[in-house]
C-alpha positions, -999 to 999 in steps of 0.1 A, spaced: 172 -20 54 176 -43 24 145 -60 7 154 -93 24 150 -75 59 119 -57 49 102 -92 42 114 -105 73 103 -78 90 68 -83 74 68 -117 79 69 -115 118 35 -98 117 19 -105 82 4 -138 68 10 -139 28 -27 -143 11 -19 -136 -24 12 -129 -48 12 -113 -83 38 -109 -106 44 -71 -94 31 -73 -58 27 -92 -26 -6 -89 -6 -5 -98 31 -29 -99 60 -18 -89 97 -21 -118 121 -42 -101 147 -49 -65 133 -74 -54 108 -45 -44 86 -37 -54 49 -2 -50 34 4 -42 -2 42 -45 -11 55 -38 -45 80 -57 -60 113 -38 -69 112 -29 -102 74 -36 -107 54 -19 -132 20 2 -117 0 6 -145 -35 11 -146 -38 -30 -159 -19 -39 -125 -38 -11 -103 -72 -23 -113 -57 -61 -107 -48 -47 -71 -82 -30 -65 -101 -66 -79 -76 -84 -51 -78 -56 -24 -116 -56 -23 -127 -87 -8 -103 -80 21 -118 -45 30 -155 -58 19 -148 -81 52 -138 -54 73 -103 -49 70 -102 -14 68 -68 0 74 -41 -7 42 -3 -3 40 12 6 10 50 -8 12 69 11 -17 104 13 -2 111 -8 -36 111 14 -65 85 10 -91 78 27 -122 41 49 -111 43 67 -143 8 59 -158 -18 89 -148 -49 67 -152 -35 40 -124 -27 72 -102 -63 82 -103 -77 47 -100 -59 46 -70 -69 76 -52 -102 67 -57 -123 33 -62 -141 8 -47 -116 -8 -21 -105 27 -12 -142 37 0 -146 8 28 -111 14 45 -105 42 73 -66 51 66 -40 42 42 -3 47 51 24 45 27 60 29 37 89 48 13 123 50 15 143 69 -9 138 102 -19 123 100 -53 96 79 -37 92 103 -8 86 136 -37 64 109 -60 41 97 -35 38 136 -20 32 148 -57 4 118 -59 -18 128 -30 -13 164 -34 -23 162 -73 -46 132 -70 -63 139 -36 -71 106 -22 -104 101 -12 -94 83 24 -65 97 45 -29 88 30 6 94 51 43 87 51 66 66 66 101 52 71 93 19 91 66 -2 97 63 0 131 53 39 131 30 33 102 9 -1 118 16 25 151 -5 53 131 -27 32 119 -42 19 150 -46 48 167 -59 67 137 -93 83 143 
């Protein structure tokens, strides 16, 4: 799937609510369910991962508690510090489950590497497609 059909895929079921420089933020239309996708390329610094916890927050703060992660664009994760903000801050502690959406193999080892080492304090998984992760999502418990 290219980028252009990941967006349209997104866009079928997601409502855009904010865009940074080296993300997108959207809100499901019906389901308690936010959508993080990185931009290809993108930078995840800890200066952009404390920009996405400060823009994540009120979202989960109003209930939405279950987050997607949509990497299937590579993006440079290499800072330490932003890995550890994000296995554990304030935005992570109101939401229930967090699934990840990868693609290509580097991502698939990186992201494994990230919750092994980092130990995320909610429950973090895998997937190829969006369907199976929104899927996992609402029957998580």
């Amino acid at each position: 799937m290219t980028q252009n059909q990941d967006i349209i895929e997104i866009k079928k079921q997601f409502v855009l609510k904010n865009e940074l420089p080296f993300a997108l933020i959207y809100r499901h239309l019906s389901l308690p369910i936010l959508l993080v996708k990185y931009k290809k390329n993108s930078v995840l610094n800890l200066k952009n991962a404390e920009i996405i916890v400060e823009k994540v927050y009120p979202f989960v703060s109003e209930g939405i508690n279950l987050v997607i992660t949509d990497s299937r664009e590579n993006y440079d994760n290499s800072d330490e510090k932003a890995r550890a903000l994000l296995s554990d801050n304030k935005s992570l502690k109101l939401i229930k489950a967090h699934a990840i959406l990868v693609k290509e193999l580097p991502m698939r080892i990186s992201t494994s590497h990230f919750i092994v080492k980092n130990q995320p304090i909610t429950e973090f998984k895998q997937f190829k497609s969006l369907e199976n992760a929104i899927s996992w999502l609402i029957n998580y418990e």
